[in-house]
N, C-alpha and C positions, 0 to 999 in steps of 0.2 A: 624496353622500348623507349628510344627518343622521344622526348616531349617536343609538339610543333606547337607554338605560341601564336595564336591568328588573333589580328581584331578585327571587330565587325566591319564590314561594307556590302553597300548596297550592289543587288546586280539589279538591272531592270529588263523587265520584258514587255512586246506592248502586243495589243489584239484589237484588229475591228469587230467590230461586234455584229453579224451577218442576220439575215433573216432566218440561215437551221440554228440559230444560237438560242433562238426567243422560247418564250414557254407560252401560255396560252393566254396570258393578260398583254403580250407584244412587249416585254422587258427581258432582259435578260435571263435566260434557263437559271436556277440555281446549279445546276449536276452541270451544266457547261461551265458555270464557274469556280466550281468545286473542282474539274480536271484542270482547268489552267495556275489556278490555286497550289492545286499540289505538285505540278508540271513546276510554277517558280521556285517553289521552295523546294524541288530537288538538284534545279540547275543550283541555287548555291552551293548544297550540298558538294554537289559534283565538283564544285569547281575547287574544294578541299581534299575530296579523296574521290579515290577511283570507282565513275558510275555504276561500275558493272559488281561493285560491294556494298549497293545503299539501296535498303527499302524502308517503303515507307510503312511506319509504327503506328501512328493515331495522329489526326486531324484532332485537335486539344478544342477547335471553334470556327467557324465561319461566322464572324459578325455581319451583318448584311444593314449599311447604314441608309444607303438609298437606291433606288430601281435603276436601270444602265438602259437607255433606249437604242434602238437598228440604229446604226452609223458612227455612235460613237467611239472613242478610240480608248481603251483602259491600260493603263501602264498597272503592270506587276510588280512590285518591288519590293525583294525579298534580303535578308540577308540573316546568318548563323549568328544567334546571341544566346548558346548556351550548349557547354559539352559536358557530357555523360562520360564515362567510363567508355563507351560504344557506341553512345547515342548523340546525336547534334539535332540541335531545336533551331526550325526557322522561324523567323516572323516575318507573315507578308501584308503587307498594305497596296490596297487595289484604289486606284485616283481614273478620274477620269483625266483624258491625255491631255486637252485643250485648257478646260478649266482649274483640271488641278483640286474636283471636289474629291475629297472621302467617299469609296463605296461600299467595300469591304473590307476586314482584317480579319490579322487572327495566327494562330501557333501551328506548325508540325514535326512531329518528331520521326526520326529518320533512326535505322545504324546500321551500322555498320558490320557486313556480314564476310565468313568466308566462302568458299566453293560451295557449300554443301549447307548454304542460308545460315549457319550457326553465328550469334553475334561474337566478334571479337574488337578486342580494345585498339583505338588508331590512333591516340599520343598527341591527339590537339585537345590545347586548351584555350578558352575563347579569353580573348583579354578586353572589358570592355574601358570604354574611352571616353565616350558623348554622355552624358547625364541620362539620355535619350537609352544611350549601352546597357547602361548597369539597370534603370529602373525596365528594361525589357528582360534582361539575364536572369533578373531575380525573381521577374515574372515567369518564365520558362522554367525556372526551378521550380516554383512553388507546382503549376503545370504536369513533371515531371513526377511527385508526391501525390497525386491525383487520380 
């Protein structure tokens, strides 16, 4: 198999944050965050190999830094900082749109599957770049031993 050599980059995706989204304190659901969560970090996935050959393995964490209130806008921003044999780790960081605060992060790992869901090997390797790269990569390792 050809090795394909990616570096990291970000995809972003954003979401208003509606009143079915809320949980019962009027902040954001966690499990509504938890589906867009893993929703980003399959679009990057996706955008390496073909969607209809990636599931998702384990959510490694959802860190939850601060509450998201009705109206506002959360940008997802997700990107591949670490490949398996089969496997690809995203890391996504959740910002509010306007402000730009921290709300939540965190790991998912994905692989890479054939017809018949069995994992097989897809020949990228992540190349990190930014300081930002390699101290995520090495965290998605350690993640991956886990």
């Amino acid at each position: 198999m050809e090795k394909r050599i990616v570096r990291p980059s970000w995809m972003d995706t954003m979401r208003l944050v509606k009143s079915e989204d809320l949980n019962h304190h009027g902040t954001l659901f966690a499990g509504r965050s938890a589906e867009w969560f893993v929703e980003s970090g399959f679009v990057s996935a996706a955008a390496l190999l073909d969607p209809r050959r990636i599931v998702c393995l384990k959510i490694h964490g959802m860190n939850f830094l601060k509450p998201v209130k009705p109206g506002q806008i959360v940008k997802f921003s997700s990107k591949i900082v670490h490949a398996g044999r089969t496997s690809l780790v995203a890391y996504i960081k959740v910002t509010t749109g306007i402000e730009n605060i921290p709300v939540v992060n965190g790991f998912i790992t994905f692989i890479h599957v054939d017809e018949e869901t069995e994992s097989v090997p897809h020949g990228i390797v992540i190349e990190p770049v930014t300081e930002e790269d390699h101290v995520l990569n090495e965290e998605a390792a350690i993640l991956k031993r886990k």
